[in-house]
ZAMARGU-4260 file (C-alpha; in steps of 0.2 Angstrom, whole numbers, plus 5000, padded with zeros to 4 digits):
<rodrens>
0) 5211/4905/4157 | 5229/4907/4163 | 5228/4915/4181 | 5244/4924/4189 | 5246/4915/4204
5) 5240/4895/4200 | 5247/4885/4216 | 5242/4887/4233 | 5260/4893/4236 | 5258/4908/4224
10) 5243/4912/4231 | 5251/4912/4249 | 5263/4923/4243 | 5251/4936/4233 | 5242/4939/4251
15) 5257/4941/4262 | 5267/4953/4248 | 5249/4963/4250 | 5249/4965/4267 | 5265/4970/4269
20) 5262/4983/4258 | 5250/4989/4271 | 5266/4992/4283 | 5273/5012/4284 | 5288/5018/4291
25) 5292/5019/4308 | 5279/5004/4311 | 5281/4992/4325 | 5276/4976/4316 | 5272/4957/4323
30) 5276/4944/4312 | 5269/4927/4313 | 5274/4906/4311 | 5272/4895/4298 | 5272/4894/4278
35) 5263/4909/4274 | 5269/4922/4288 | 5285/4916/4280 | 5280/4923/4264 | 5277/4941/4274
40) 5295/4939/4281 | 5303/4937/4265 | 5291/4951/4258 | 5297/4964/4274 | 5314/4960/4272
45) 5314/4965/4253 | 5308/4982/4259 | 5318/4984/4274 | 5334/4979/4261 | 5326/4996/4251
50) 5326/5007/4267 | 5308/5004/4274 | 5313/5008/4294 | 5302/4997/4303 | 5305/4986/4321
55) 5296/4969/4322 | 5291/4958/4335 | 5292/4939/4330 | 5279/4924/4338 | 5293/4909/4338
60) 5309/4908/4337 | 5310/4903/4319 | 5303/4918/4313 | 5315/4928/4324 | 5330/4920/4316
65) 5323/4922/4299 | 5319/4940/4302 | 5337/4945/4312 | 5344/4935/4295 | 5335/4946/4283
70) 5341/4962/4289 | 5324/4966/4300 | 5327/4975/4319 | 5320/4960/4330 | 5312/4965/4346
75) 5311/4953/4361 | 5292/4952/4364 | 5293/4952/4385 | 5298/4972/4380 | 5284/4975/4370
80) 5267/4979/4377 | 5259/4987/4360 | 5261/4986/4342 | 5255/4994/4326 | 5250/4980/4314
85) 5252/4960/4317 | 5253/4950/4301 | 5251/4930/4303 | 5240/4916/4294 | 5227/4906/4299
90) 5221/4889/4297 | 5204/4890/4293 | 5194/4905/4294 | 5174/4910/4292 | 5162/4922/4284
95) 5161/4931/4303 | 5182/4931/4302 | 5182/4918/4317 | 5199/4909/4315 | 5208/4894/4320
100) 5227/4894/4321 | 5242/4884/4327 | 5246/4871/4314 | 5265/4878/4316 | 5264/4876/4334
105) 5266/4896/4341 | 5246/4898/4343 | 5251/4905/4360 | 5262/4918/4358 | 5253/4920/4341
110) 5238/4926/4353 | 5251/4937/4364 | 5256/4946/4350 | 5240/4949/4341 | 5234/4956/4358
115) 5248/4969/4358 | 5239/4974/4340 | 5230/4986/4335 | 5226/4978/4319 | 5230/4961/4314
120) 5229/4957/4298 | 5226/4937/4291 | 5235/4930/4279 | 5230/4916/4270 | 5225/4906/4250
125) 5209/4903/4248 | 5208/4887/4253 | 5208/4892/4271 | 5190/4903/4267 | 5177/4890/4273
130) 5159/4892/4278 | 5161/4885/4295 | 5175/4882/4305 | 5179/4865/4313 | 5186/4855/4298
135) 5206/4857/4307 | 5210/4853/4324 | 5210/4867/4338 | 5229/4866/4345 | 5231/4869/4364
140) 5246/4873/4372 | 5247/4862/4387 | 5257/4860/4403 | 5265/4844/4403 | 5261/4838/4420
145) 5242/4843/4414 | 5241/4833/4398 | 5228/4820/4405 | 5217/4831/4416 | 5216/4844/4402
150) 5212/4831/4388 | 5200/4824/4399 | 5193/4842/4400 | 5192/4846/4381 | 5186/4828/4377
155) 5171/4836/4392 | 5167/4849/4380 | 5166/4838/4364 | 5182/4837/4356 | 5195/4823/4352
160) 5211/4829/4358 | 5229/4819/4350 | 5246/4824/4356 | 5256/4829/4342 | 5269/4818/4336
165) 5285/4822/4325 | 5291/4810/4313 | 5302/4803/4326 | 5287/4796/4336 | 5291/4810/4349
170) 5279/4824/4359 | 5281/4840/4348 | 5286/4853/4359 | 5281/4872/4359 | 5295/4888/4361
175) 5289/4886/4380 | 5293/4866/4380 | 5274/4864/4383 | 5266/4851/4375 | 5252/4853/4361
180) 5234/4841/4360 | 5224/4844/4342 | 5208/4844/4347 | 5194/4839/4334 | 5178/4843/4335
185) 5163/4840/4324 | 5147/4847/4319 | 5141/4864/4323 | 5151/4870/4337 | 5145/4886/4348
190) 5166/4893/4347 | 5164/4906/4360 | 5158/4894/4375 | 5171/4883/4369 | 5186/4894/4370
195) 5179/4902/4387 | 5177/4886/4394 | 5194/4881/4388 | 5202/4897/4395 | 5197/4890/4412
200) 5205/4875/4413 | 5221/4874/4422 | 5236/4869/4414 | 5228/4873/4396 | 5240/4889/4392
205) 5232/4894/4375 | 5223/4888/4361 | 5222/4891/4343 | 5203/4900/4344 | 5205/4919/4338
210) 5188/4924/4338 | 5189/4941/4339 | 5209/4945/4336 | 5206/4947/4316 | 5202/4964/4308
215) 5204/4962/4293 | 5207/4949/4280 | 5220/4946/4266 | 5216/4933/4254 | 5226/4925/4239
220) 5216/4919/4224 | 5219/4915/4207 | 5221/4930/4202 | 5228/4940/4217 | 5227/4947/4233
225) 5207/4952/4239 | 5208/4961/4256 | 5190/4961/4266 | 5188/4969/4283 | 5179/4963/4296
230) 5159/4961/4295
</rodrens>
């Protein structure tokens, strides 16, 4: 059987070209980081190209350069407090829609700009559909004068957090010049007492658990693009 979209990049693509699609004129839209959310770039700029009027709010700087190169009206998010529809992938996500994000590095102002959404809307191939999360890291955003006490901290509530390393051997450093820890954690995990007790501790500025940002779901399968809402 020959399917239309064969490799996880096709497939990527198929999810974010359905979202978009979602988008109406006069939105204000947030657009998110990484591979996928690139796709969705790509996919509004074609549209804005053939006179979709829409403004867009980016979660990094790359994606606000892409954007502004691509003929899309980029706001700068410390002006915006609301938005119509936020499109971004995840890393994982389950059944329930419970999501892990931050393998680009932007969880943080990922998680702003979700919260100035009315809907988000996931991104994502199928092989980011799992039956229960916790088989990526869960990023944190971290103050760098914090990094041991707030590795201590998550390594208190079970998880293995590593600094992230570029190929040069040096700290990857966030939009915010904060530093990030991937924390692993294994087994069943209870995700809401975790991100709640994470959200306590000082110097831990965000972290890649989106537990209840995600409305609904846009998935990229062999065959196309399958949009789900939220149970």
């Amino acid at each position: 059987m020959t399917h239309a979209y064969p490799t996880p990049d096709d497939r990527k693509r198929a999810a974010a070209e359905a979202a978009v699609a979602l988008i109406q004129p006069g939105m204000l839209v947030g657009l998110g980081t990484g591979s996928t959310a690139a796709h969705a770039v790509e996919a509004l700029g074609r549209a804005v190209a053939e006179g979709l009027d829409v403004r867009a709010v980016a979660t990094s700087r790359a994606t606000a350069t892409h954007a502004a190169r691509l003929g899309i009206a980029v706001l700068k998010p410390h002006t915006v407090s609301r938005i119509d529809l936020c499109i971004d992938g995840v890393d994982e996500i389950d059944p329930a829609f419970l999501a892990i994000k931050g393998a680009g590095g932007a969880m943080l102002r990922e998680k702003i700009v979700a919260g100035m959404a009315a809907r988000m809307i996931a991104i994502a191939d199928d092989s980011k559909a799992v039956a229960r999360l916790g088989g990526h890291p869960v990023p944190v955003e971290v103050l760098p004068l914090a990094q041991a006490f707030v590795a201590r901290a998550v390594q208190d509530l079970g998880g293995d957090p590593v600094p992230r390393i570029d190929g040069a051997g040096a700290l990857v450093k966030t939009d915010q010049d904060n530093i990030i820890l991937d924390a692993h954690f294994t087994g069943a995990q209870d995700w809401r007492a975790i991100a709640a007790r994470m959200d306590a501790i000082p110097g831990l500025l965000g972290h890649g658990l989106f537990l209840d940002e995600v409305q609904t779901l846009c998935l990229g399968t062999a065959d196309g693009a399958v949009l789900t809402e939220r149970p």
